[in-house]
N, CA and C atoms of all chains as a GROMACS GRO file, in nm:
protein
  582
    1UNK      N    1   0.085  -0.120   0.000
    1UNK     CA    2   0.000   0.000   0.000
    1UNK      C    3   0.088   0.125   0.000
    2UNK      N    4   0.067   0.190  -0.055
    2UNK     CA    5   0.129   0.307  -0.074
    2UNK      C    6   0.044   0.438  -0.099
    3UNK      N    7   0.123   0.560  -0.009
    3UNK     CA    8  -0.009   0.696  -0.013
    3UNK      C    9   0.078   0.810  -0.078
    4UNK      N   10   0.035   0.874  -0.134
    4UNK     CA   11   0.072   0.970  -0.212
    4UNK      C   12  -0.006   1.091  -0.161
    5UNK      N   13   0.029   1.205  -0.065
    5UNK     CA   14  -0.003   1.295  -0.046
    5UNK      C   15   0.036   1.411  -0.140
    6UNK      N   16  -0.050   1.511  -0.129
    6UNK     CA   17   0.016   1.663  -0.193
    6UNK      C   18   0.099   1.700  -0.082
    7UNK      N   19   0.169   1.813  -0.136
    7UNK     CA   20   0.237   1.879  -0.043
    7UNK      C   21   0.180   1.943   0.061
    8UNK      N   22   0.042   1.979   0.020
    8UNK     CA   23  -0.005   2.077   0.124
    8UNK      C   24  -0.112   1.979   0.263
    9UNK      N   25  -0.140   1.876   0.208
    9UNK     CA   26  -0.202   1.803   0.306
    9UNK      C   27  -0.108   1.727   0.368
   10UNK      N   28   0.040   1.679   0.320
   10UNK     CA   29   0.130   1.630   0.424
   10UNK      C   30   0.170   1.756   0.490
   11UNK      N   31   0.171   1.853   0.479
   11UNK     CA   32   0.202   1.984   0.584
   11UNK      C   33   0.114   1.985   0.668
   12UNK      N   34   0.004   1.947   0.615
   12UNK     CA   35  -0.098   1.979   0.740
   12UNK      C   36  -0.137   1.863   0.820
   13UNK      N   37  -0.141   1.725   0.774
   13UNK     CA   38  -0.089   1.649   0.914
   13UNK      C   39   0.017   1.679   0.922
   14UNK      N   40   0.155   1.695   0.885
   14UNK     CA   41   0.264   1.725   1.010
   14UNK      C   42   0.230   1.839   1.078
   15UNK      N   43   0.146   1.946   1.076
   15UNK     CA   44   0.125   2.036   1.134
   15UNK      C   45   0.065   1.974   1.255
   16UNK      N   46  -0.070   1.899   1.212
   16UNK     CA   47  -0.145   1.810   1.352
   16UNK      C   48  -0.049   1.743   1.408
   17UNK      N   49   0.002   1.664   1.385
   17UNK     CA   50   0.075   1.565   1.462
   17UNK      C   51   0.204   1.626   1.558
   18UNK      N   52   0.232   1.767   1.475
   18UNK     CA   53   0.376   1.796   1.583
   18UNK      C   54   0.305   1.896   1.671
   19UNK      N   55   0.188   1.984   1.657
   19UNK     CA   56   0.151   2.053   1.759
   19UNK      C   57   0.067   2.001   1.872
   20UNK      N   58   0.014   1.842   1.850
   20UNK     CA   59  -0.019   1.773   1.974
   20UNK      C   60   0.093   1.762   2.058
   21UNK      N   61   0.197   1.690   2.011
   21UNK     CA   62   0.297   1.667   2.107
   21UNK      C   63   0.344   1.784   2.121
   22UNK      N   64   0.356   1.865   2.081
   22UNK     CA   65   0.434   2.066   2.172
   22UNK      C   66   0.338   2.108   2.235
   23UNK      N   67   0.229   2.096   2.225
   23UNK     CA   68   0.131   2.157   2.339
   23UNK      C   69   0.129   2.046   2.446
   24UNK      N   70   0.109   1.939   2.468
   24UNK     CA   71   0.158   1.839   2.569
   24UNK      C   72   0.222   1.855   2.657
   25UNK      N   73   0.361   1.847   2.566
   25UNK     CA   74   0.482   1.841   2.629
   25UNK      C   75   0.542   2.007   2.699
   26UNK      N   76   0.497   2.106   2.579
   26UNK     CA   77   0.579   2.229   2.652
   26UNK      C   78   0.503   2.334   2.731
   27UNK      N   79   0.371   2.250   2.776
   27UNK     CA   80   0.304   2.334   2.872
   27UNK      C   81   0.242   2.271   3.001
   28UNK      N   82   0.220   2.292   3.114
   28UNK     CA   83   0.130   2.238   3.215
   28UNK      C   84   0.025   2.212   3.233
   29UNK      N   85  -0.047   2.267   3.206
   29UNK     CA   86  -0.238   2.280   3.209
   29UNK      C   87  -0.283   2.262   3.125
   30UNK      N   88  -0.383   2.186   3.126
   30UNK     CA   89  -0.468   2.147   2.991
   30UNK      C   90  -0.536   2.273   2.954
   31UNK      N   91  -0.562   2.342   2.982
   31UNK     CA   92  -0.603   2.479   2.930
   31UNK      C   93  -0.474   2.540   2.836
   32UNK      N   94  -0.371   2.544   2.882
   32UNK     CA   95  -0.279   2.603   2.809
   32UNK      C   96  -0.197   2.498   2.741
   33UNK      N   97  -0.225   2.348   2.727
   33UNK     CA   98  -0.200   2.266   2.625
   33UNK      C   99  -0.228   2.281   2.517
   34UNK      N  100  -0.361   2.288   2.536
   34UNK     CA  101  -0.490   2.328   2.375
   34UNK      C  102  -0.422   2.501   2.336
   35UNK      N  103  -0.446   2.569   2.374
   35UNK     CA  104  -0.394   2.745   2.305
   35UNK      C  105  -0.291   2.702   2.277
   36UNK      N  106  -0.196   2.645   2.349
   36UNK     CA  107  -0.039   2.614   2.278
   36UNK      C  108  -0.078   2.546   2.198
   37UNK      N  109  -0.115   2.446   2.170
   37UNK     CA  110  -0.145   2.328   2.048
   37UNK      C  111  -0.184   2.365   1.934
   38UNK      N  112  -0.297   2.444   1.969
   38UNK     CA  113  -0.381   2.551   1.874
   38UNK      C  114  -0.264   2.646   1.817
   39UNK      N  115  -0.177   2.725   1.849
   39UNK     CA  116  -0.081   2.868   1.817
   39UNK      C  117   0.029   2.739   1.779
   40UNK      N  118   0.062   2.679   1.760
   40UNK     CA  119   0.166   2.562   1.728
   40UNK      C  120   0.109   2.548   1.518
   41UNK      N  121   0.017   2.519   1.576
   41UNK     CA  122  -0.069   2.431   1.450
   41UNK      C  123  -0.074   2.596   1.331
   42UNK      N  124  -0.140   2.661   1.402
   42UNK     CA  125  -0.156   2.786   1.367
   42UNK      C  126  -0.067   2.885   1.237
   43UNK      N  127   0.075   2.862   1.356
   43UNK     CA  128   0.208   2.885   1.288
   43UNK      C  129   0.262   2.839   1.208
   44UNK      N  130   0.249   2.700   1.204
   44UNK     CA  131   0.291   2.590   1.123
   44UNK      C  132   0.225   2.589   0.979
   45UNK      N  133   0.099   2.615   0.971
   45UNK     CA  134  -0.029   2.616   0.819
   45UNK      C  135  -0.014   2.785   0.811
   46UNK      N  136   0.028   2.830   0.886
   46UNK     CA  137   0.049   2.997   0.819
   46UNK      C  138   0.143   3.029   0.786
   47UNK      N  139   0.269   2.974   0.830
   47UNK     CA  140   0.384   2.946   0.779
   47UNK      C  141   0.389   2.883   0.626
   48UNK      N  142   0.348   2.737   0.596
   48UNK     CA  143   0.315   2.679   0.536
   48UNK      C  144   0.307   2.790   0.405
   49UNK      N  145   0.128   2.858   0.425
   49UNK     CA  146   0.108   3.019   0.323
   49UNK      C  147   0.170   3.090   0.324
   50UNK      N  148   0.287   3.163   0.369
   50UNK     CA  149   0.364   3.264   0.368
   50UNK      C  150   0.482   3.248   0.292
   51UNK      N  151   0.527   3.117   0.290
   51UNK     CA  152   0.639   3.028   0.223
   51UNK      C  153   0.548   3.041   0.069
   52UNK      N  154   0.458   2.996   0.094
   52UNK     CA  155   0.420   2.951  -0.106
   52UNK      C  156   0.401   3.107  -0.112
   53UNK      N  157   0.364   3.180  -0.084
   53UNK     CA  158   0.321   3.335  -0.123
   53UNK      C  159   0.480   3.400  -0.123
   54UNK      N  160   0.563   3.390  -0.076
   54UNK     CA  161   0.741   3.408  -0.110
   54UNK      C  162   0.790   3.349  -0.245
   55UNK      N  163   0.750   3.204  -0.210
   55UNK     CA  164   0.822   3.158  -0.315
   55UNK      C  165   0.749   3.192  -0.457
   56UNK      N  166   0.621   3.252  -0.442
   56UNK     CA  167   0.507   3.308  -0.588
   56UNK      C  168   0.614   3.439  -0.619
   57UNK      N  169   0.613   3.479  -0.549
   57UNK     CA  170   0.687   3.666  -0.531
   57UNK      C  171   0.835   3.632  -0.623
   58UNK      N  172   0.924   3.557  -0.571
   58UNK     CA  173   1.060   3.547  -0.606
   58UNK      C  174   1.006   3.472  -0.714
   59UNK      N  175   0.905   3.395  -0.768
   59UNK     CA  176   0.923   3.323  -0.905
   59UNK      C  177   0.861   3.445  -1.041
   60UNK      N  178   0.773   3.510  -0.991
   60UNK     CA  179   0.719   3.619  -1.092
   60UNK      C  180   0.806   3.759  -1.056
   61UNK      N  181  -0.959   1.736   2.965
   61UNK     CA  182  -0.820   1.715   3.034
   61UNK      C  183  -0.818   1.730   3.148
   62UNK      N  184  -0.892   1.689   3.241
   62UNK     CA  185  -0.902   1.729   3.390
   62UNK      C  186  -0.808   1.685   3.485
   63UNK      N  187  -0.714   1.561   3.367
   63UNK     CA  188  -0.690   1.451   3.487
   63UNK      C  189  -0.554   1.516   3.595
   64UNK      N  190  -0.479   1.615   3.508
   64UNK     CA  191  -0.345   1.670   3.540
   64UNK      C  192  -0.390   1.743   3.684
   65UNK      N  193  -0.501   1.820   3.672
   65UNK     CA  194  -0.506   1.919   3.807
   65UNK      C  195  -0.538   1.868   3.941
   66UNK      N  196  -0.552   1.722   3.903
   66UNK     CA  197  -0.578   1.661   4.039
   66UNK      C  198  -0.423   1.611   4.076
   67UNK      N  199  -0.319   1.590   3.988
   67UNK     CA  200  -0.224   1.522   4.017
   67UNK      C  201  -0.102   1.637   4.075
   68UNK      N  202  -0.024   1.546   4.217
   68UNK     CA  203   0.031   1.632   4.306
   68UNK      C  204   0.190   1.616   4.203
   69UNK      N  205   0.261   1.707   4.296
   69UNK     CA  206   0.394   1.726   4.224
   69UNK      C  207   0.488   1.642   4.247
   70UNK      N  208   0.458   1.586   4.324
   70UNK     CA  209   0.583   1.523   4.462
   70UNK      C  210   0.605   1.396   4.305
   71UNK      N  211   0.767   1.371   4.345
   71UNK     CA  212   0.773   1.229   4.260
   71UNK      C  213   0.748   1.141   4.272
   72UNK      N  214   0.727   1.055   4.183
   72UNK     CA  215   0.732   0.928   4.196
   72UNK      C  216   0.809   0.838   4.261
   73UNK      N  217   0.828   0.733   4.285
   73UNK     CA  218   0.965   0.663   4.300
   73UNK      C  219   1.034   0.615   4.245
   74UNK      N  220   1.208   0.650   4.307
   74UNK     CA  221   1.256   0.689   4.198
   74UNK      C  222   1.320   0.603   4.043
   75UNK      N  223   1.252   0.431   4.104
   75UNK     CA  224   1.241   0.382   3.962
   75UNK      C  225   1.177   0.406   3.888
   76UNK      N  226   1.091   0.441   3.909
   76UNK     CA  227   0.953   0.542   3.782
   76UNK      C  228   1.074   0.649   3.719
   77UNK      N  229   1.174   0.708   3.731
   77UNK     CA  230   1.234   0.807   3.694
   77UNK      C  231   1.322   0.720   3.594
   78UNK      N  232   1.336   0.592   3.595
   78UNK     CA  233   1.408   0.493   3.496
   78UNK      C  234   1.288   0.440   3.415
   79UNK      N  235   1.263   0.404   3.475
   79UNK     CA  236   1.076   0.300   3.387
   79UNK      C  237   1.044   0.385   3.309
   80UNK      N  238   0.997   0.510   3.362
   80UNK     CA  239   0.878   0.616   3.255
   80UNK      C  240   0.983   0.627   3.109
   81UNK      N  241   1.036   0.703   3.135
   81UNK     CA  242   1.131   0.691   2.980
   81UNK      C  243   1.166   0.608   2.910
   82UNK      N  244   1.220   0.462   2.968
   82UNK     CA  245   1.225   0.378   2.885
   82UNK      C  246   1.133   0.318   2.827
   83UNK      N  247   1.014   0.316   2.865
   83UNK     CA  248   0.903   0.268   2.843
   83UNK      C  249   0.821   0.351   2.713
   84UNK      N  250   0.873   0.455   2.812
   84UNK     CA  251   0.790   0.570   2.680
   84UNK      C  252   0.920   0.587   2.541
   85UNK      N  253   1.036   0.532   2.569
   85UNK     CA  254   1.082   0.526   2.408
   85UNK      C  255   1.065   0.392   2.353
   86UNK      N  256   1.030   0.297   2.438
   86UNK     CA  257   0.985   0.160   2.344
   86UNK      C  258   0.845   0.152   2.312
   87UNK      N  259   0.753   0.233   2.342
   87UNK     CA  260   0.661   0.251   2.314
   87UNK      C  261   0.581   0.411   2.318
   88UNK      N  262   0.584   0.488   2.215
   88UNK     CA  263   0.518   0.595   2.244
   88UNK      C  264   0.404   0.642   2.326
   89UNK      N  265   0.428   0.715   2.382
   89UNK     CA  266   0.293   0.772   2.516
   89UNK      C  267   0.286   0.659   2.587
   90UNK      N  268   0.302   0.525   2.620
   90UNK     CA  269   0.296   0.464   2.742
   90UNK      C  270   0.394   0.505   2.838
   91UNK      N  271   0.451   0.589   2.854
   91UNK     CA  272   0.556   0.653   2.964
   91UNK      C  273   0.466   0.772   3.028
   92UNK      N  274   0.411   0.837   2.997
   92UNK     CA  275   0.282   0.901   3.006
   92UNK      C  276   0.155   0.802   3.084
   93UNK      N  277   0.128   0.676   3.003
   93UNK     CA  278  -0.007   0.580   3.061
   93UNK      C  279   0.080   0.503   3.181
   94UNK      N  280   0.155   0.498   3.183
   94UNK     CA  281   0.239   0.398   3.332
   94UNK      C  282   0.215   0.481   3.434
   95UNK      N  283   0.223   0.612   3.453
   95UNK     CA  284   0.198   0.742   3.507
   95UNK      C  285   0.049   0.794   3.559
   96UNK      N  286  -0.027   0.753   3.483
   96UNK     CA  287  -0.174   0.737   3.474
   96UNK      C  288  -0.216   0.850   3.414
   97UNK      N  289  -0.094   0.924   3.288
   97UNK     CA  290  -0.195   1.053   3.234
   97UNK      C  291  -0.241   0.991   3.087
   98UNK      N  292  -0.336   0.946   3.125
   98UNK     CA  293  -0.446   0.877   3.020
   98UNK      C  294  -0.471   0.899   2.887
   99UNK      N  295  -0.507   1.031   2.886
   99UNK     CA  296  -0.586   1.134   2.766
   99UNK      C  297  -0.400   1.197   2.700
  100UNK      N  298  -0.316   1.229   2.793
  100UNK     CA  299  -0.180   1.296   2.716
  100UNK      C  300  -0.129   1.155   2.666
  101UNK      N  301  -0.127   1.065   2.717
  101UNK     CA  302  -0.085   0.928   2.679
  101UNK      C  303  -0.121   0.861   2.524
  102UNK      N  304  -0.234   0.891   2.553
  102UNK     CA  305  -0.311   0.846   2.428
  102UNK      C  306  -0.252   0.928   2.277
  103UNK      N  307  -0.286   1.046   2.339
  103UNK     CA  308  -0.280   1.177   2.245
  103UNK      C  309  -0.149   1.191   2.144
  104UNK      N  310  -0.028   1.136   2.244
  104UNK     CA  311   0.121   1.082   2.201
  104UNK      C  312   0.090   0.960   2.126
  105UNK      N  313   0.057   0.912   2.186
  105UNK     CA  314   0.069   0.732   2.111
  105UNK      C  315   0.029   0.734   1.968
  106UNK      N  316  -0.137   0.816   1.979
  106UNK     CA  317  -0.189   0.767   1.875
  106UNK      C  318  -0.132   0.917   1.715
  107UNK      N  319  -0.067   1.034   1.790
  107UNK     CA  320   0.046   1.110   1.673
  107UNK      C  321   0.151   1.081   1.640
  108UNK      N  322   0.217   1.045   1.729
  108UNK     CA  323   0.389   0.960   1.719
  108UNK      C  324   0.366   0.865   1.591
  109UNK      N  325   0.275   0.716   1.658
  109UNK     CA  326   0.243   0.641   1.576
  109UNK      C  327   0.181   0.678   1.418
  110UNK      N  328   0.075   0.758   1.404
  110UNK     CA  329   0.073   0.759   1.299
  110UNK      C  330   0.117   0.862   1.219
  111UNK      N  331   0.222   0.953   1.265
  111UNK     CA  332   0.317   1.001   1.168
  111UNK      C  333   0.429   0.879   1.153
  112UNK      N  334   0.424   0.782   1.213
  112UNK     CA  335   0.554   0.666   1.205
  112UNK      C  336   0.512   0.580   1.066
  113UNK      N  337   0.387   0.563   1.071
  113UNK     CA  338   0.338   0.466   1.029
  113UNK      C  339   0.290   0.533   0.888
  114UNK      N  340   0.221   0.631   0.901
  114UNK     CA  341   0.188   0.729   0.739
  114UNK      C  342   0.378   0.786   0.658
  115UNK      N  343   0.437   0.775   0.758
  115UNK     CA  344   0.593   0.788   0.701
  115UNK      C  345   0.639   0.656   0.645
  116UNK      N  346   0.619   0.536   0.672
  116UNK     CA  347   0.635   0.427   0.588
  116UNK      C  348   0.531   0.439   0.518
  117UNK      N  349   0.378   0.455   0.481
  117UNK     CA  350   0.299   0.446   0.364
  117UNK      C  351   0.356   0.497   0.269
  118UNK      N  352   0.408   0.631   0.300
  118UNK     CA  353   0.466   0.737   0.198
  118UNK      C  354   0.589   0.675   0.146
  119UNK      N  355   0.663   0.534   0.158
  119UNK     CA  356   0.796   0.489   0.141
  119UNK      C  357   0.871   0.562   0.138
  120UNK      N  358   0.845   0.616   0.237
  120UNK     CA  359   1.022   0.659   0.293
  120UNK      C  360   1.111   0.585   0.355
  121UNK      N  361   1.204   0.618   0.378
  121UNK     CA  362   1.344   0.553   0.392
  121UNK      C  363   1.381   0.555   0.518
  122UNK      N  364   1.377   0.404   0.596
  122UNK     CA  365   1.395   0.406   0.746
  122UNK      C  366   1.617   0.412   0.722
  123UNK      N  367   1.650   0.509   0.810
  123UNK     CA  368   1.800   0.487   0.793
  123UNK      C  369   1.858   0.383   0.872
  124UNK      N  370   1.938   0.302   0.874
  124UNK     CA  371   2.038   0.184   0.936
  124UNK      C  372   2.145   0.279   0.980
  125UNK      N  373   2.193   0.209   1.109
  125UNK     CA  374   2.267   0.265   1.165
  125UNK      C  375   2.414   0.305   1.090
  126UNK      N  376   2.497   0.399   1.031
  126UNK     CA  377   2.594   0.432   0.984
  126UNK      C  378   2.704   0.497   0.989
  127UNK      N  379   2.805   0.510   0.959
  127UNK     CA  380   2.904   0.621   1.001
  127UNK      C  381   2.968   0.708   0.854
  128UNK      N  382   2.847   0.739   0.788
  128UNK     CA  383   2.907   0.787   0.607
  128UNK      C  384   2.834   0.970   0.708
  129UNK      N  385   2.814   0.988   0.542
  129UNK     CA  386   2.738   1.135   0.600
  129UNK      C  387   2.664   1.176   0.705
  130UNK      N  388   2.693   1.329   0.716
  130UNK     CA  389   2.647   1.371   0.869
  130UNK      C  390   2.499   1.364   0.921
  131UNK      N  391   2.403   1.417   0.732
  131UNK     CA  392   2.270   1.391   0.761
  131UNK      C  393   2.218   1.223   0.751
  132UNK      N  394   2.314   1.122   0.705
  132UNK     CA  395   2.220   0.956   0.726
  132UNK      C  396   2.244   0.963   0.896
  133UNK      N  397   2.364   1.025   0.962
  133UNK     CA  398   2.425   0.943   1.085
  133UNK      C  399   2.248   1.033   1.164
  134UNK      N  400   2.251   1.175   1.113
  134UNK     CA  401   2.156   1.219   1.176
  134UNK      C  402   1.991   1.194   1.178
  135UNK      N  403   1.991   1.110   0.994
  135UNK     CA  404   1.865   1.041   1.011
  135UNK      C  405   1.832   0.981   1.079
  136UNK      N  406   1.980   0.894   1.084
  136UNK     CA  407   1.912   0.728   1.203
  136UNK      C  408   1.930   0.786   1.322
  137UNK      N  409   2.019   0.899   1.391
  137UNK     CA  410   1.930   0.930   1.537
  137UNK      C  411   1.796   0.964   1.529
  138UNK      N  412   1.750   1.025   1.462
  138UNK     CA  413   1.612   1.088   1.429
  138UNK      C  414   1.490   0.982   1.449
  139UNK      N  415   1.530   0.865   1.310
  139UNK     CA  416   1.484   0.730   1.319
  139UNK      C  417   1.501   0.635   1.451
  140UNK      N  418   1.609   0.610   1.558
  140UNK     CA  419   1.579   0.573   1.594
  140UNK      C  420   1.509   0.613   1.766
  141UNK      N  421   1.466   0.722   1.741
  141UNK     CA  422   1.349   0.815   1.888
  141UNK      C  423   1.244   0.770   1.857
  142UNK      N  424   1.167   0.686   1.728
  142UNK     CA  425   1.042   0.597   1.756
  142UNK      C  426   1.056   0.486   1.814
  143UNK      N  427   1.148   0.426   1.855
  143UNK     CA  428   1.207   0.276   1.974
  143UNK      C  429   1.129   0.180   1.918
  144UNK      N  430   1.054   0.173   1.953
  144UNK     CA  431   0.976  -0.004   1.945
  144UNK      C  432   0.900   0.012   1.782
  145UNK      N  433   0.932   0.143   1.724
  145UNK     CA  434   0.838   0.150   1.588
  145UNK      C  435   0.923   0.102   1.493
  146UNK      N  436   1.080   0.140   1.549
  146UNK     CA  437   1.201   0.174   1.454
  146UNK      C  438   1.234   0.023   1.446
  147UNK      N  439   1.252  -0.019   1.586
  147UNK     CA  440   1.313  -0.220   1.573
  147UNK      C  441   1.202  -0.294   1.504
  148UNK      N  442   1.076  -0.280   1.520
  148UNK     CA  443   0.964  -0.344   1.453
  148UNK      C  444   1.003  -0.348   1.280
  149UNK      N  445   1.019  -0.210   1.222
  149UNK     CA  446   1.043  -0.200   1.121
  149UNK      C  447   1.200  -0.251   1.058
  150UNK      N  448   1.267  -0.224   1.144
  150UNK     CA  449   1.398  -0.311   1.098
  150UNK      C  450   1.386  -0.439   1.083
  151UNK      N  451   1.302  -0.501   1.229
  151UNK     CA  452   1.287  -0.674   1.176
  151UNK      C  453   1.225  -0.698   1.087
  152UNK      N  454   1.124  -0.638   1.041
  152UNK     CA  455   1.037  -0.661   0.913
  152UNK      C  456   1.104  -0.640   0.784
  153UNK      N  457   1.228  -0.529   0.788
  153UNK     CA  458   1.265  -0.498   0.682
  153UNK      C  459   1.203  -0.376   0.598
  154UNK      N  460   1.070  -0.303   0.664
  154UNK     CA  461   1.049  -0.226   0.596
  154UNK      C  462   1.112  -0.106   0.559
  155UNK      N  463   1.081  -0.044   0.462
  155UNK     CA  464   1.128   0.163   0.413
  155UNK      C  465   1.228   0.102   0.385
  156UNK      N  466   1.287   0.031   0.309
  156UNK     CA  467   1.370   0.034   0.193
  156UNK      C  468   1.378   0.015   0.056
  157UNK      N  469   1.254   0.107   0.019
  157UNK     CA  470   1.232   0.112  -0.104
  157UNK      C  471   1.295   0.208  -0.172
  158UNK      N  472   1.326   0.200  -0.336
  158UNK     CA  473   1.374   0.355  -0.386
  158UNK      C  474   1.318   0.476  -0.374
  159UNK      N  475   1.368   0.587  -0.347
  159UNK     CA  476   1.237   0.695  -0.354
  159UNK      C  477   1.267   0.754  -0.480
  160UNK      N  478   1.085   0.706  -0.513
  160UNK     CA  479   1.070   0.712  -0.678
  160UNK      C  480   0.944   0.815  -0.692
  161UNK      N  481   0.919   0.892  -0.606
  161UNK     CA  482   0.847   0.984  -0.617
  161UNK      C  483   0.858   1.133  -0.496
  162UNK      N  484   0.806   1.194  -0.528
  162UNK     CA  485   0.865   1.352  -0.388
  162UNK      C  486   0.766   1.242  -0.276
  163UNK      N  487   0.635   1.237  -0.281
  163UNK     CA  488   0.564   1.234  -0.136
  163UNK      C  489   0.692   1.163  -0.031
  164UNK      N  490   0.806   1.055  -0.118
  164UNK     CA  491   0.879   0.968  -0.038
  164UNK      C  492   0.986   0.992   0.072
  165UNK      N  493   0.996   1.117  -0.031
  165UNK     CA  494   1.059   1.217   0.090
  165UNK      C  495   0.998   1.267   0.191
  166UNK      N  496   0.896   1.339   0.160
  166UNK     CA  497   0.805   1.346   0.258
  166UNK      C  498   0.800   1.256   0.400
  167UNK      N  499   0.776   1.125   0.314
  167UNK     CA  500   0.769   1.001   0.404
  167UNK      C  501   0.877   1.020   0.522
  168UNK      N  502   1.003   0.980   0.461
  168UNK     CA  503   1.137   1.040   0.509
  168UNK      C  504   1.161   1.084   0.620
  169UNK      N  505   1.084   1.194   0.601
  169UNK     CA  506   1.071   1.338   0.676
  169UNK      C  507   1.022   1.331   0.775
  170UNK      N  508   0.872   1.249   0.738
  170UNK     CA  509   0.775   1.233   0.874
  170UNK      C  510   0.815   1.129   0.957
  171UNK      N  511   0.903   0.983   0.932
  171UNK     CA  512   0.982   0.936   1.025
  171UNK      C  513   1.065   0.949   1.092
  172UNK      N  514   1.162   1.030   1.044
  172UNK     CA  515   1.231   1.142   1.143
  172UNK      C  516   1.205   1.199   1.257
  173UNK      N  517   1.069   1.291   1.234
  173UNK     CA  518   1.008   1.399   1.300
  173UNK      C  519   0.941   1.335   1.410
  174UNK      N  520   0.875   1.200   1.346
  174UNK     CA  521   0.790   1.111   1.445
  174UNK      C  522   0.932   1.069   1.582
  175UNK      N  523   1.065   1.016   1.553
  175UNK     CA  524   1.157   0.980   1.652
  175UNK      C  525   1.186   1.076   1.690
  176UNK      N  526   1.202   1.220   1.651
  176UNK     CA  527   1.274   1.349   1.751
  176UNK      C  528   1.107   1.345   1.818
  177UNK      N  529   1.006   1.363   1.775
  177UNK     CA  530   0.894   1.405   1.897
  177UNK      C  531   0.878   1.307   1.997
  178UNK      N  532   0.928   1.169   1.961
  178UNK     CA  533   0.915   1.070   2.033
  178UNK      C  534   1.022   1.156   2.177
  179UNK      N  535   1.157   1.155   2.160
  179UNK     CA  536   1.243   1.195   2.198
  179UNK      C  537   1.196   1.321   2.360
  180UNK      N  538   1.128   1.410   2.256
  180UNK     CA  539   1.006   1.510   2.342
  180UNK      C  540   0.935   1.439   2.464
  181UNK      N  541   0.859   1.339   2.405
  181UNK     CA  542   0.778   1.236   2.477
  181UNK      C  543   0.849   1.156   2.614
  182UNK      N  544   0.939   1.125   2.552
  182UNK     CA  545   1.020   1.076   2.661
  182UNK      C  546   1.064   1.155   2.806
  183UNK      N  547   1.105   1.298   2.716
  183UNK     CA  548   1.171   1.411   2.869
  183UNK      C  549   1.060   1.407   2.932
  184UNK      N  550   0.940   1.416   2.839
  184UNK     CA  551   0.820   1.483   2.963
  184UNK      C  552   0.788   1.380   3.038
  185UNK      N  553   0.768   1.240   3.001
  185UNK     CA  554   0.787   1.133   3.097
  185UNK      C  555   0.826   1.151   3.210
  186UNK      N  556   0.947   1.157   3.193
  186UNK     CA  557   1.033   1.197   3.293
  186UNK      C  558   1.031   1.308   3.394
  187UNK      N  559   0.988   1.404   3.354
  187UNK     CA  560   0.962   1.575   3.395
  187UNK      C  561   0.829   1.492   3.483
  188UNK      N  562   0.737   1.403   3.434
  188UNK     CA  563   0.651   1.402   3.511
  188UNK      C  564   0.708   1.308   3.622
  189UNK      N  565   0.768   1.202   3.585
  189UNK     CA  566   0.850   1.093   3.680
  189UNK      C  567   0.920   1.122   3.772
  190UNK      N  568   0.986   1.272   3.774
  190UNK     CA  569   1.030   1.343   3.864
  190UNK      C  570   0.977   1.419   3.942
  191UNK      N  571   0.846   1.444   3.910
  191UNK     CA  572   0.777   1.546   4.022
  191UNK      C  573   0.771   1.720   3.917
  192UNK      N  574   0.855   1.748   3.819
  192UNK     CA  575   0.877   1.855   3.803
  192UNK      C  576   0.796   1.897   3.736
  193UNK      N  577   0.674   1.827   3.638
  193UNK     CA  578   0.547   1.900   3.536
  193UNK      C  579   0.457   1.752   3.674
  194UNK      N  580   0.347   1.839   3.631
  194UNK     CA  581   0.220   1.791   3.685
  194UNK      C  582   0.135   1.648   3.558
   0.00000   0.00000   0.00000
């Protein structure tokens, strides 16, 4: 079996998958697990857009 | 997530400060469930794992232990912070296919990422095994 993602949906599970474990791990409270988890994920898929909207800029 | 605010700081004993980590690198988030944090336990197990496991769908390339270039020596540390995902897959033999397409890199990528977060998983084990996170 073999999966063939796009680029932009393997970004966005690695986005899910690494901001569970950083909100987990780099906070105390389950209240401030989730906002960290959430601002993790956040950064990561807006990052994600800011990169393709650079790399549009430097190609045109 | 309720379960953390009931739990006191004080440590464990102090073989739990050996157990939790090892446990939690031969198996993701059970270093966490030995502990009794249930819901963070899970939450590890079941991301670790399936970025481990969607990183072999994608055939990527599990690295063998080596001493050539700086990034294989650094793959296979990378590769091996999933513990019990990484020996499973060595005995089986899997992710050594060519990478004959980009997602494979990808793949690659996400087995890597899955053993450094594993890696993560483990301190906090510990951080909790010690008394020092809740």
């Amino acid at each position: 079996m073999t999966l063939e993602l796009s680029h932009f949906s393997a970004a966005v599970l690695f986005s899910v998958f690494a901001s569970v474990v950083f909100g987990i791990t780099q906070r105390n409270t389950p209240s401030e697990q989730i906002r960290y988890g959430l601002y993790c994920f956040v950064m990561f898929v807006g990052g994600v857009f800011v990169a393709g909207w650079v790399m549009w800029l430097l190609r045109h | 997530m309720g379960e953390t605010q009931t739990q006191s700081l004080s440590p464990a004993s102090p073989s739990m400060s050996v157990i939790a980590p090892a446990v939690a690198w031969l198996v993701p988030g059970a270093g966490h469930l030995i502990q009794k944090r249930w819901i963070r336990g899970l939450l590890l197990m079941a991301s670790i794992s399936t970025m481990f496991i969607l990183g072999l769908l994608m055939q990527g390339r599990v690295y063998r232990p080596n001493g050539g270039d700086i990034l294989d020596i650094l793959g296979f540390v990378g590769d091996l912070g999933a513990g019990g995902l990484y020996i499973v897959t060595r005995v089986q033999n899997w992710g050594q296919g060519a990478i004959a397409h980009a997602t494979a890199d990808y793949g690659t990528k996400f087995l890597i990422v899955a053993g450094l977060l594993n890696f993560i998983s483990v301190a906090d084990a510990y951080h909790i095994a010690i008394g020092k996170k809740p």
